[in-house]
N, C-alpha and C positions, 0 to 999 in steps of 0.2 A: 699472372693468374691468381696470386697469393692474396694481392692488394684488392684485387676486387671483390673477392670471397671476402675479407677483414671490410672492404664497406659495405658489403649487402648485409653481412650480421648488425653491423651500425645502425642499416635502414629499420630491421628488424625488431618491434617491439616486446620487450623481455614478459613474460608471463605474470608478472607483477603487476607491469602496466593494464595489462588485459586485463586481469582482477577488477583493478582500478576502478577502468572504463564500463567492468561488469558491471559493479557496486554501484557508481553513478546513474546509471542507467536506471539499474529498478529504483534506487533512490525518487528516481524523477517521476517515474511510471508511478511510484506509489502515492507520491506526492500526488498528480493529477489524479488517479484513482480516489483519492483524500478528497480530493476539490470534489468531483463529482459526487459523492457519496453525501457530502455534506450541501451540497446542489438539490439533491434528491429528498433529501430530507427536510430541508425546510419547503420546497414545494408539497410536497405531499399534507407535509402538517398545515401551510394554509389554505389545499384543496380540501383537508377533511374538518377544517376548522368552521367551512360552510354548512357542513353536515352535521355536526357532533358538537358536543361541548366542550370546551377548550381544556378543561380536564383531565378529557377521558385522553384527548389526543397528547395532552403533556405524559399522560401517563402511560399509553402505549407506545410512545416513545423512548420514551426512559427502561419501560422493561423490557423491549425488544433489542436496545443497543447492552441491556445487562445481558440476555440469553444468548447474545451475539458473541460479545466478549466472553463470555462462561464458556461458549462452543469451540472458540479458537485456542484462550489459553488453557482450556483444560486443566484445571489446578487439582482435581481429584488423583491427577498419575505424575505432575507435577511437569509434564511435557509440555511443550508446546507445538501447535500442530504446523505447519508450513505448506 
């Protein structure tokens, strides 16, 4: 009865592992989340690149990905938000 209790805890992956496999996990999600976002964004810039002058669009690019990043890290509390 002993023996088999000491192999199912064996089978059993330690909490560590889980972590692990947490961290991997959104690693990867965040990763393709990455892709996509930068997918999105050059399309858009050369949907509005037909409309607008390539200026206006470098430049509401740039300060939408600044008001973006200002929004997340929050540097005014020094927090970051999650």
């Amino acid at each position: 009865m002993e023996g088999s209790r000491e192999r199912m805890l064996e089978r059993t992956p330690s909490a560590d592992a889980l972590n692990e496999r947490r961290r991997r996990l959104r690693a990867i999600a965040l990763m393709c989340g990455a892709c996509a976002c930068f997918a999105c964004l050059d399309a858009s810039a050369k949907f509005l690149n037909g409309h607008i002058d390539s200026l206006q669009v470098v430049w509401s690019r740039y300060a939408s990905a600044f008001f973006l990043t200002f929004l997340i890290s929050n540097p005014l509390t020094g927090r970051v938000s999650s």
